[in-house]
LOPA-469664 format. One record per residue (C-alpha): residue in one letter; x, y, z. Coordinates in steps of 0.25 Angstrom, whole numbers, padded with zeros to 4 digits, always signed. Layout:
N
AXYZ/...
This chain:
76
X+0011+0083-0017/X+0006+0070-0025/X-0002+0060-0021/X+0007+0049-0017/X-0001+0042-0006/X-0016+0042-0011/X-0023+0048-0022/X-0034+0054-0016/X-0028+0065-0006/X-0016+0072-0006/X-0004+0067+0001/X-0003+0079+0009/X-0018+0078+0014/X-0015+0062+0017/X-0001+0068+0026/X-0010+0080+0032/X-0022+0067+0035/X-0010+0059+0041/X-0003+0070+0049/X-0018+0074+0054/X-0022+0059+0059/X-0007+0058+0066/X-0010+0069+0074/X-0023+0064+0077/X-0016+0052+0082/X-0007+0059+0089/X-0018+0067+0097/X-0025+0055+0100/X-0014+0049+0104/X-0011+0059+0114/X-0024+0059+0119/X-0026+0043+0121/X-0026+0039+0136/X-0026+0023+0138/X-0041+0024+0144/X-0044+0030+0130/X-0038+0019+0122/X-0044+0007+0129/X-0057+0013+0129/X-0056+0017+0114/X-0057+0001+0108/X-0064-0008+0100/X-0071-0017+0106/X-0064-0031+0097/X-0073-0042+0102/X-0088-0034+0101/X-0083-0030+0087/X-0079-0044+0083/X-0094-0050+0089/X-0098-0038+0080/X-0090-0040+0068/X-0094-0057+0069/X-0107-0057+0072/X-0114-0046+0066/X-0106-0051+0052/X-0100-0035+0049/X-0092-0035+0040/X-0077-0028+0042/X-0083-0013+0040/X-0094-0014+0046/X-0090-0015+0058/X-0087+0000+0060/X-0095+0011+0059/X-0090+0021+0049/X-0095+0035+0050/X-0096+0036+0034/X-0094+0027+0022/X-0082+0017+0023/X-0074+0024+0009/X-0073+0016-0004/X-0063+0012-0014/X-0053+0023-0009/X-0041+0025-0020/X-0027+0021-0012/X-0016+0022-0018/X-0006+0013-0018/
């Protein structure tokens, strides 16, 4: 199968990816109660006191576990 969506994996590893995170979803989904949910979210008005008066810029704001990836070929 050719690459029609991106050049840099094949598009049957990007449908077996897709397929792998729905079902995930789906799990997770299945597992949510509404106790889980509302204890589960941001907290907007500490991140905007944050994000204001510790002058971060967009990124760092969150913490990522490795190295926020560059110049990633897309294809259009």
């Amino acid at each position: 199968m050719a690459n029609k969506y991106l050049n840099y994996i094949t598009d049957e590893h990007l449908f077996e990816c897709i397929e792998n995170l729905h079902n995930s979803y789906l799990r997770a989904k299945a597992n949510i109660t509404k106790s889980k949910f509302y204890r589960n979210k941001i907290d907007t008005i500490k991140l905007t006191f944050d994000y204001k008066f510790n002058e971060m810029c967009n990124l760092s704001i969150f913490k990522f576990s490795q190295p926020f990836p560059q110049n990633l070929p897309i294809q259009k």
